[in-house]
C-alpha positions in Angstrom: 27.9 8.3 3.4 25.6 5.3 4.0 26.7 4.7 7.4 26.4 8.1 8.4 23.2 8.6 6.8 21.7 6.0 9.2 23.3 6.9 12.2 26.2 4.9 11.9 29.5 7.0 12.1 31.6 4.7 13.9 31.6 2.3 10.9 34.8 0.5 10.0 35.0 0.3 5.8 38.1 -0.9 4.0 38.5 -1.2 0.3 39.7 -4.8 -1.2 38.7 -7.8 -2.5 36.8 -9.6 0.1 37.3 -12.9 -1.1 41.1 -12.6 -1.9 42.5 -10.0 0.9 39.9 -9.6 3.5 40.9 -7.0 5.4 39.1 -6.5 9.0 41.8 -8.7 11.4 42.7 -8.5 15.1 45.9 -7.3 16.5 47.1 -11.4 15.9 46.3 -10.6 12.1 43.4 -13.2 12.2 40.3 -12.5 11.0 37.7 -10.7 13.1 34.7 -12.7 14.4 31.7 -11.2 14.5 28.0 -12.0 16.3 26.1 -10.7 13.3 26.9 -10.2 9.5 24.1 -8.4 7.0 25.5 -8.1 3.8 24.5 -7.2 0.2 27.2 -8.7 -2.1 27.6 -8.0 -5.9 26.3 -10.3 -7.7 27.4 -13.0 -10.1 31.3 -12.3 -9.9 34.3 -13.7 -10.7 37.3 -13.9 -8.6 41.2 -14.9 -8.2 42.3 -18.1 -6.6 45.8 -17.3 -6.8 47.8 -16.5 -3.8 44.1 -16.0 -1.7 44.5 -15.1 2.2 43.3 -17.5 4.4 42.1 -20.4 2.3 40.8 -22.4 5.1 37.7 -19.9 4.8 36.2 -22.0 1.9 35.4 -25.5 2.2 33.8 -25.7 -1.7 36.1 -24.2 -4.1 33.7 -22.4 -7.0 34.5 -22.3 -10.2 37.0 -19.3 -10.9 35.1 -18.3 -14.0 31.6 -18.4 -14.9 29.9 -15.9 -12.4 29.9 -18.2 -9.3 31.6 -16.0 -6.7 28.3 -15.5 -4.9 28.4 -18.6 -2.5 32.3 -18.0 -2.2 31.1 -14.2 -0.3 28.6 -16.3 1.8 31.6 -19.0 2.7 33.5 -16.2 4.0 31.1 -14.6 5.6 30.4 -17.6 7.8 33.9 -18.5 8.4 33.8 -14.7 10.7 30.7 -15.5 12.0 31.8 -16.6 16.5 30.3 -20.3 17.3 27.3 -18.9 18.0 26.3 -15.8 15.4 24.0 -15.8 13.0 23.9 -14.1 8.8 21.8 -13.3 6.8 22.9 -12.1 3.0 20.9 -11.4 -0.4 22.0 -14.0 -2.8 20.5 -14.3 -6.8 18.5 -17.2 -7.1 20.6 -19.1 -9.0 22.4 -20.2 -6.2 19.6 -22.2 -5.0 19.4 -24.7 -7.6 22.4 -24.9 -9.9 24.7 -27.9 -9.8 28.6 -28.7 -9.4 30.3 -27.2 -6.9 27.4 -25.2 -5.8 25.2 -28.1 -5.1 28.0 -29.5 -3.3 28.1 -25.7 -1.2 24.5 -25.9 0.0 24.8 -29.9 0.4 27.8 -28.2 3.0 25.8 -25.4 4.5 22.8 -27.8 5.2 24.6 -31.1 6.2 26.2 -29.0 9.1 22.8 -27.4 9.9 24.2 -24.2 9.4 21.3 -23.2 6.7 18.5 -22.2 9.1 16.0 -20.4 6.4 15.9 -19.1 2.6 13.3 -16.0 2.1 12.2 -15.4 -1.5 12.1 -11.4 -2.3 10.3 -9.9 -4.8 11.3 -8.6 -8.4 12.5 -5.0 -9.0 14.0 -4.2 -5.6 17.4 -3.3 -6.2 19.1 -1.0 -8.0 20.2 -2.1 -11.4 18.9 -5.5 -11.4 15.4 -6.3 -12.0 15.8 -10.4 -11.3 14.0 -12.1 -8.1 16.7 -12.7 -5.0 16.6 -14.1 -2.2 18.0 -13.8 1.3 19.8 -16.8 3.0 20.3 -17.1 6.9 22.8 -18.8 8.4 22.8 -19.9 12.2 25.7 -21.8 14.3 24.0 -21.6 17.2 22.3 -25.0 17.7 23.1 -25.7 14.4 24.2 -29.8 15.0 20.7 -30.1 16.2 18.8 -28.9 13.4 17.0 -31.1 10.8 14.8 -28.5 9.0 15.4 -26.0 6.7 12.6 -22.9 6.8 11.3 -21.4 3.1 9.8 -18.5 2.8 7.7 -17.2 -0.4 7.5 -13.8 -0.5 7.6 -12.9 -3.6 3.5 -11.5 -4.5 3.6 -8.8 -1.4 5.5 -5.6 -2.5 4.1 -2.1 -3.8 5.0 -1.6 -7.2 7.5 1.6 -7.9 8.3 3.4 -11.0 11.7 2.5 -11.1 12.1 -0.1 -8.8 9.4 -2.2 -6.7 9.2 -2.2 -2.5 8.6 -3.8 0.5 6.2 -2.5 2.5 6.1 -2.2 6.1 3.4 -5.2 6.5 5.3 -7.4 4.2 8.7 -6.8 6.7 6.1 -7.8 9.4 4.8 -10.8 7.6 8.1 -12.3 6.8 10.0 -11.8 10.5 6.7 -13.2 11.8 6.9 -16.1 9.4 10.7 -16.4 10.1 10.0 -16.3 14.4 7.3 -18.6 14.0 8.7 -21.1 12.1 12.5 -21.1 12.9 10.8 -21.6 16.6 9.0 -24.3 16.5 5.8 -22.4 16.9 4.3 -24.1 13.3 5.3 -26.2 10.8 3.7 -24.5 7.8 2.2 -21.3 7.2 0.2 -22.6 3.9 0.8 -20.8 0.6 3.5 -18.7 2.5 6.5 -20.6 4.3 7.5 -24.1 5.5 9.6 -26.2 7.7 11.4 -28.6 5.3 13.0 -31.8 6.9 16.5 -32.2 5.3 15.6 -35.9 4.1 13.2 -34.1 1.8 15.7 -31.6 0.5 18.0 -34.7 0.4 15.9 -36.6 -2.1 15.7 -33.0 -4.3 19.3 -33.4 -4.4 19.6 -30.5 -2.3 17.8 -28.6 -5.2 17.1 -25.6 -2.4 14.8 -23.8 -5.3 11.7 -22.5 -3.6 8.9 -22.9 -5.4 9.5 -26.7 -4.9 8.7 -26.7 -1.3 6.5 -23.4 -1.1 4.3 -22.8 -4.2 2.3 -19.8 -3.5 0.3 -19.9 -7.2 -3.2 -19.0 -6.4 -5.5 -21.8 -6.9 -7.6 -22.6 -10.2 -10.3 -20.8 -10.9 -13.4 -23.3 -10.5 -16.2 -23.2 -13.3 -19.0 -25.2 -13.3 -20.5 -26.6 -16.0 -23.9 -27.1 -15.1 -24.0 -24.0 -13.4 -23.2 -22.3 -16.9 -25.3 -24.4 -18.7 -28.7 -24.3 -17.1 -28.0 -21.3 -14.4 -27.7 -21.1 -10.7 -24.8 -20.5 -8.4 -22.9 -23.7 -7.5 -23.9 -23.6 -3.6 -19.8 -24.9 -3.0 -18.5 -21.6 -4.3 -20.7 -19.7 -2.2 -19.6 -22.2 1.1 -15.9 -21.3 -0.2 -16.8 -17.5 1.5 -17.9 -18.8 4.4 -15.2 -16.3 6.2 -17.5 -12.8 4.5 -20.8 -14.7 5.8 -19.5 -14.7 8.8 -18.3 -11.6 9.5 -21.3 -9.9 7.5 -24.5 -12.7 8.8 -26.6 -10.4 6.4 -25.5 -10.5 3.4 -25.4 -13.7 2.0 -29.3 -14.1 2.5 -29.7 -10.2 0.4 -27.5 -11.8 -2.4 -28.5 -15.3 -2.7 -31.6 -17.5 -2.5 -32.4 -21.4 -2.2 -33.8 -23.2 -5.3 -36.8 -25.0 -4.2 -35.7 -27.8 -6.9 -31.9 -28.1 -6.4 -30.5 -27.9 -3.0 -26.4 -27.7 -4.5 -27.2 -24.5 -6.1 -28.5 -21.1 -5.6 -29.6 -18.4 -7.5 -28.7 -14.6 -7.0 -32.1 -12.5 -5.2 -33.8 -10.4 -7.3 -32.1 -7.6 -5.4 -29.3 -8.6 -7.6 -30.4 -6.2 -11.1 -26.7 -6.6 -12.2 -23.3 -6.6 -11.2 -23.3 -3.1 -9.8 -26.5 -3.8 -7.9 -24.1 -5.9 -5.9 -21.8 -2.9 -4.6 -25.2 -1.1 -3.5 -26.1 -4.2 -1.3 -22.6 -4.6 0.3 -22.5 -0.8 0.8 -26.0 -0.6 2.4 -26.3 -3.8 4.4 -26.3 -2.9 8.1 -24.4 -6.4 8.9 -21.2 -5.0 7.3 -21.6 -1.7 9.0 -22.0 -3.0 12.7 -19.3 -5.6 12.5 -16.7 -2.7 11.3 -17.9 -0.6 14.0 -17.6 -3.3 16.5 -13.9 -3.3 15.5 -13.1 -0.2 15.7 -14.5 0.1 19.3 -12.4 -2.4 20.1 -9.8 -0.6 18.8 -10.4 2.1 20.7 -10.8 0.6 24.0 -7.2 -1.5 23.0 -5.9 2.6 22.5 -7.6 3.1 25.9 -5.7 0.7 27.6 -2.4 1.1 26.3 -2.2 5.2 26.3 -0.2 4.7 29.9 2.5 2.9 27.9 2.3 5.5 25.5 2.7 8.6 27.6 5.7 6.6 29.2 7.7 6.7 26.2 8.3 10.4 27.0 10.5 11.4 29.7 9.3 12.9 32.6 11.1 16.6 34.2 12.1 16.7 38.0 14.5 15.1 40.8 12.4 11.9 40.2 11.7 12.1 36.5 10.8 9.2 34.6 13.8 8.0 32.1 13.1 7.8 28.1 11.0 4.9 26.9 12.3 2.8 23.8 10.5 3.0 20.7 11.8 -0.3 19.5 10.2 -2.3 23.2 7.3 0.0 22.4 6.7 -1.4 19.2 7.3 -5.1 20.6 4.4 -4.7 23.1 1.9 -3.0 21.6 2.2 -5.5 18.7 2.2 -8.6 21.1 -1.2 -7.2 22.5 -2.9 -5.9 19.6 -3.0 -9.2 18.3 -4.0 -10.5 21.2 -6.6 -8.8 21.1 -7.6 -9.8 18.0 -6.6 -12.9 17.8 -10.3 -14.3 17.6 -11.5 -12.0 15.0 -11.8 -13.4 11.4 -12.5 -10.0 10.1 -8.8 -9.4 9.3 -6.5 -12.1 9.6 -3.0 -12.5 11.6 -1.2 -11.3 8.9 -3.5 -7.8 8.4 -3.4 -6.8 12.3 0.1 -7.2 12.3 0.4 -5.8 8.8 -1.6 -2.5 9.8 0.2 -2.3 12.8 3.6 -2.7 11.3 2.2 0.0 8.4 1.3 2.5 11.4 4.4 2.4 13.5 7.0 3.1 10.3 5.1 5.9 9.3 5.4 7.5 12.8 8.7 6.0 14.2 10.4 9.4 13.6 8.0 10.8 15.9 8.3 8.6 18.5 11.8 8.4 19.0 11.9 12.0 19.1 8.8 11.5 22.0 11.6 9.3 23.4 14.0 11.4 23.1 12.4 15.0 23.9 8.8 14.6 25.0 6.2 16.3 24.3 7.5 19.0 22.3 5.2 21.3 19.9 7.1 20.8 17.4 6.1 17.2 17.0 2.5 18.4 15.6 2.4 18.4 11.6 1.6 22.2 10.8 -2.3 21.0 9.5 -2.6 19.5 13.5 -2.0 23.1 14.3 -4.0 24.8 12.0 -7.1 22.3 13.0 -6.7 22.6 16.5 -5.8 26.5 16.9 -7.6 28.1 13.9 -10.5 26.3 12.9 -12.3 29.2 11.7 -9.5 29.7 9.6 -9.9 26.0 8.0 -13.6 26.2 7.6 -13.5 29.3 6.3 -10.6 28.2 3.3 -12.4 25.3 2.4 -15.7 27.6 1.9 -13.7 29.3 -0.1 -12.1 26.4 -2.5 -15.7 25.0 -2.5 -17.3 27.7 -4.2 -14.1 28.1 -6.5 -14.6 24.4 -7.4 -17.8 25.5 -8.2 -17.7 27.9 -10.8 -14.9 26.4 -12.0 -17.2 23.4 -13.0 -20.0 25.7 -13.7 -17.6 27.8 -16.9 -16.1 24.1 -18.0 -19.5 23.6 -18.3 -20.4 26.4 -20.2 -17.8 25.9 -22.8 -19.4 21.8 -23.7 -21.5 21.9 -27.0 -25.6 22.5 -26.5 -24.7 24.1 -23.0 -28.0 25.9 -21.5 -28.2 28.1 -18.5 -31.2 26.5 -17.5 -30.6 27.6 -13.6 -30.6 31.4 -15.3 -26.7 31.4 -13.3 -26.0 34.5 -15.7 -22.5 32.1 -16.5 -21.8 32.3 -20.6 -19.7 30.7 -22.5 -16.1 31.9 -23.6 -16.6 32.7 -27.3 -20.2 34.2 -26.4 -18.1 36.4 -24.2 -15.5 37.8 -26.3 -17.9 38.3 -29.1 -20.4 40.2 -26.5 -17.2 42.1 -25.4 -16.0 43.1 -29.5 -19.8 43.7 -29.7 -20.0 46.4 -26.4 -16.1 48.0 -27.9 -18.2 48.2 -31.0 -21.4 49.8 -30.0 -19.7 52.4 -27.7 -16.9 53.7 -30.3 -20.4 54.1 -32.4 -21.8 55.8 -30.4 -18.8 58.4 -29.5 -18.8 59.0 -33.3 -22.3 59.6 -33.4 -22.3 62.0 -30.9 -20.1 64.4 -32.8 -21.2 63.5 -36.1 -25.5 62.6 -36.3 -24.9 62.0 -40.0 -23.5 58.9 -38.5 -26.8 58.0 -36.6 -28.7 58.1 -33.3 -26.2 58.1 -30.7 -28.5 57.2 -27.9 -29.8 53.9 -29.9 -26.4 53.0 -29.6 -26.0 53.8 -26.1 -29.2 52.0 -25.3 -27.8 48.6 -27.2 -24.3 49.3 -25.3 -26.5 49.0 -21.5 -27.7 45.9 -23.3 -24.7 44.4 -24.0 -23.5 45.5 -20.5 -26.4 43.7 -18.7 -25.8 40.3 -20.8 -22.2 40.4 -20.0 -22.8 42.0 -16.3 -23.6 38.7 -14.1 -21.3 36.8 -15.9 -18.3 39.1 -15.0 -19.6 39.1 -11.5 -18.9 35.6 -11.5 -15.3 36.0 -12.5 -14.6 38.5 -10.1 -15.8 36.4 -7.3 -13.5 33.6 -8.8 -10.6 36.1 -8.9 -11.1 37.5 -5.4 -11.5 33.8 -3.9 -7.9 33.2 -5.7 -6.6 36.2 -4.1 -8.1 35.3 -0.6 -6.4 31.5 -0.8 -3.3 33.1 -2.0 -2.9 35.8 1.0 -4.3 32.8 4.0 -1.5 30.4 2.2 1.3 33.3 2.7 0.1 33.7 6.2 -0.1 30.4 7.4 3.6 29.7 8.3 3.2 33.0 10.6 0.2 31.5 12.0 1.6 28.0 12.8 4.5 29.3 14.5 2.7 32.3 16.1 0.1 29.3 17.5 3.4 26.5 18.3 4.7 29.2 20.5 1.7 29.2 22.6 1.0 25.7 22.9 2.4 24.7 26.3 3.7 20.6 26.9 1.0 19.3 28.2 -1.6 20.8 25.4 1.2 19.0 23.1 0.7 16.0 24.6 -2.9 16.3 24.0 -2.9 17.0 20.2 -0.1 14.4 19.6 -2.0 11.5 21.1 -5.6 12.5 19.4 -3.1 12.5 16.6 -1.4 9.0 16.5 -5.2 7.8 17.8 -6.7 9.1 14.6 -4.0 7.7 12.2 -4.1 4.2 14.3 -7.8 4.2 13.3 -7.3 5.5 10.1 -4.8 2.5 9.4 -6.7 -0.5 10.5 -10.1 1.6 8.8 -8.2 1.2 5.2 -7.5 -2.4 6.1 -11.3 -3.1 6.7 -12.3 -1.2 3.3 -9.7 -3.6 1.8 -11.5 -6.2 3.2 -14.7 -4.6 2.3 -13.5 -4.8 -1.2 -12.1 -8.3 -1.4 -16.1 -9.5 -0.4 -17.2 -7.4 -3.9 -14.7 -8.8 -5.7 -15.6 -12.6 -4.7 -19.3 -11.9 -5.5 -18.7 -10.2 -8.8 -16.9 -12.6 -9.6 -19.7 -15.5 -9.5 -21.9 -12.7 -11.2 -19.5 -12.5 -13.8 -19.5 -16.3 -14.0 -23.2 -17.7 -13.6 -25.4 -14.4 -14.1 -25.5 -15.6 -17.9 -26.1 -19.1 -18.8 -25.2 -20.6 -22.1 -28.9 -20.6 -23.0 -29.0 -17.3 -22.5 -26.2 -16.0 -24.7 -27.4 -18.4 -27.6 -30.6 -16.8 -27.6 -29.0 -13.3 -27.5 -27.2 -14.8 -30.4 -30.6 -16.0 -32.8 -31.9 -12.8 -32.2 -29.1 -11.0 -33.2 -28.6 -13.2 -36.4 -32.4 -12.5 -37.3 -32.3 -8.7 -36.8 -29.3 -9.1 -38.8 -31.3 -11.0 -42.0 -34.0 -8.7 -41.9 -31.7 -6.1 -42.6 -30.0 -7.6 -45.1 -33.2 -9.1 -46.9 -34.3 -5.4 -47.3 -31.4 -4.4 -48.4 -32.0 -6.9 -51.6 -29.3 -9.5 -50.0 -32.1 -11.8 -49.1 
């Protein structure tokens, strides 16, 4: 069901124990070879020496008991791999750095250069397991010429999940670039992140292979100075550390921080700087920030302008001479090779974020573009709100006009049911118990006065008719303002019933070419869109760093002791008259 559920339904599955009677063989009954194995095997298992098929598969013999079978499923999985193919396999992490006869395994795997890179995964991805894991590749091509081993921490970028945790689309991104980079030649170290490790150095670990050892991708301390807490000031090292936000925002450094005339190493905050949410009012106002995001996303959009011909071609093309379907996947490829490019001398996101966004942006639209691929410009490509906004726009305004207001007196009878609410505005809007007693008030008065009429022992029928119209009037403009609420329910209700009839009255209509027109203004928008969450991310890494110093240095020790002898004296005049003095 897998395999078909990902497009697979030629698959080959056979049920046995892989390690004991593999079963995929040729017509000679040896074992298959293969350019490529992925594989996800159960973890920590035993297994059966006895009588084993093909024994020449396993160079380390791991313990029969004990859990240990997991470097016994990566022996075999190599021994099918042809003299050039390459695996990669999740593995616990325990098989990185226990001893015995799995030392001895990746002492085998590295000595033959056949361990080309280990990748650190996050907790809480798989299904019934929340431990770490890790994936191990193994590569035979050009494997007696390599000396290094590549480590990859991934482990802090994942989204967290209910159940289980994920990678995202950037963090796929951020490790295959890692692994290219690195595996290549390209770096030696991506710091904090991966590594080329000679084999000497894993060597004199005792080919302890556990990552931290060689990646540690801890954040640094914390610093705190203790001057700075002492007598006040910001320690003008801390405020070099962002050099990358002053940078990109020339402003804004000079709006939060001015020079001591007495001390050159530190700085105190301007007096701009009331408190800490003073500082999201600066960084939100200053024009610095504003211009440098625009100034990226022009360049975005003259990147988009440039690159739309490659887009369009992905589609094929009618007629004797028509143009053949692109490919998604060499799509991808090239637009990610030039968008960071073209930004590769920005410092407003790094590398990792344009490739990140860009990674983000094309999973959540590869569906549509292999179907561009595939189809072309077809209508029914566009989401059903692409149709609504670009064929009934009336329509649109005139719905959100109408959930306005009903957001609106919704708020305004919430508001009338708090305690010591006051129509102050004269809205006419009353609150629920005033309403049902002016309603058993009004049922009151008019059955009075309908037994007054017949009976005038019983009183003056017309006083109560006249306190009745009273009652009415209080209760008049308030019931106007629930019919209005009940009628703009009704309204939303019918446009929501109708608007599958008008989508697919309107998709009918639209012709390929107008398709082609809303489908690019529509992968334009969510391309800007992306990158414009990544800059507010950014945006809000710079308040973080600033509120941070605030939170550190805005209050010196002197300060709080102070706060402190005035509280202790307010405190003994209190008790003094109270007789404890």
């Amino acid at each position: 069901m897998n395999m078909l559920l990902h497009g697979i339904p030629h698959a080959d599955i056979r049920q046995e124990d892989t390690i004991r009677r593999p079963q995929h063989k040729d017509e000679n009954g040896e074992l298959k070879r293969y350019d490529r194995v992925l594989a996800n095997p159960p973890f920590s298992q035993n297994y059966i020496k006895k009588d084993i098929d093909y024994p020449g598969r396993f160079a380390v013999w791991l313990p029969e008991k004990g859990k240990k079978a997991d470097l016994m499923f990566v022996q075999h999985m190599l021994a099918v791999l042809k003299g050039d193919g390459k695996m990669a396999t999740v593995m616990p992490h325990g098989v990185l750095f226990r001893g015995g006869e799995e030392r001895e395994t990746r002492r085998h795997f590295i000595e033959r250069g056949w361990l080309e890179a280990i990748i650190g995964l996050p907790a809480g991805l798989f299904y019934g397991t929340g431990i770490p894991a890790c994936v191990l590749v193994l590569n035979k091509k050009d494997a007696p010429t390599r000396k290094h081993v590549v480590f990859i921490n991934a482990d802090r970028d994942y989204r967290d999940g209910k159940a289980q945790n994920f990678l995202r689309a950037e963090d796929i991104s951020r490790i295959v670039h890692a692994y290219r980079t690195l595996t290549s030649g390209g770096r030696d170290a991506l710091p904090g992140y991966a590594r080329r490790v000679p084999v000497e150095e894993i060597e004199g670990e005792d080919f302890n292979c556990n990552i931290r050892r060689y990646v540690d991708n801890a954040p640094p301390p914390e610093p705190h100075d203790v001057r700075a807490h002492l007598h006040g000031g910001v320690p003008r090292s801390e405020i070099d550390a962002l050099e990358r936000f002053w940078t990109n925002y020339p402003e804004l450094r000079a709006r939060c921080f001015q020079p001591r005339s007495d001390d050159s190493t530190y700085l105190d905050f301007t007096p701009a700087v009331t408190d800490r949410r003073a500082l999201a009012e600066i960084l939100n106002g200053d024009t610095s920030v504003a211009a440098a995001h625009a100034a990226f996303l022009a360049t975005l959009d003259a990147w988009w302008d440039q690159h739309l011909p490659d887009i369009e071609a992905l589609a094929p093309s009618d007629g004797p001479n028509g143009r053949k379907p692109g490919n998604a996947y060499a799509l991808r490829r090239g637009l990610l090779a030039s968008i960071e490019d073209t930004f590769a001398s920005s410092q407003l996101l790094t590398g990792h974020q344009i490739r990140g966004a860009f990674a983000r942006y094309v999973d959540e639209l590869k569906a549509d573009l292999k179907s561009i691929a595939a189809s072309g410009w077809g209508p029914e490509l566009i989401p059903d709100a692409d149709i609504l906004e670009s064929q009934f726009p009336e329509v649109l305004a005139e719905m959100e006009r109408k959930r306005a207001r009903l957001a609106e007196l919704a708020a305004l009878f919430a508001a009338a049911d708090e305690e010591d609410y006051a129509d102050a505005d004269d809205l006419g809007v009353l609150p629920g118990e005033q309403v049902k007693a002016l309603k058993a008030q009004l049922k009151q008065l008019k059955g009075e006065a309908k037994l007054a009429k017949r009976d005038p022992n019983l009183g003056d029928h017309k006083a109560y008719e006249k306190a009745a119209v009273a009652e009415e009037t209080k209760l008049a403009r308030h019931k106007s303002l629930e019919d209005e609420a009940r009628q703009l329910k009704a309204d939303l209700r019918t446009v929501d019933k109708k608007q599958d009839e008008l989508v697919e009255s309107a998709r009918k209509k639209i012709d390929r070419d107008e398709a082609r027109k809303v489908i690019l203004d529509r992968l334009h928008r969510l391309l800007v869109q992306t990158y414009a969450s990544y800059l507010r991310v950014d945006q809000r890494a710079c308040l973080a760093a600033l509120e941070n110093l605030h939170a550190k240095y805005a209050v010196t020790a002197a300060d709080i002791e102070e706060r402190r002898d005035a509280a202790t004296g307010k405190l003994k005049g209190f008790l003094e008259e109270l007789g404890y003095g």
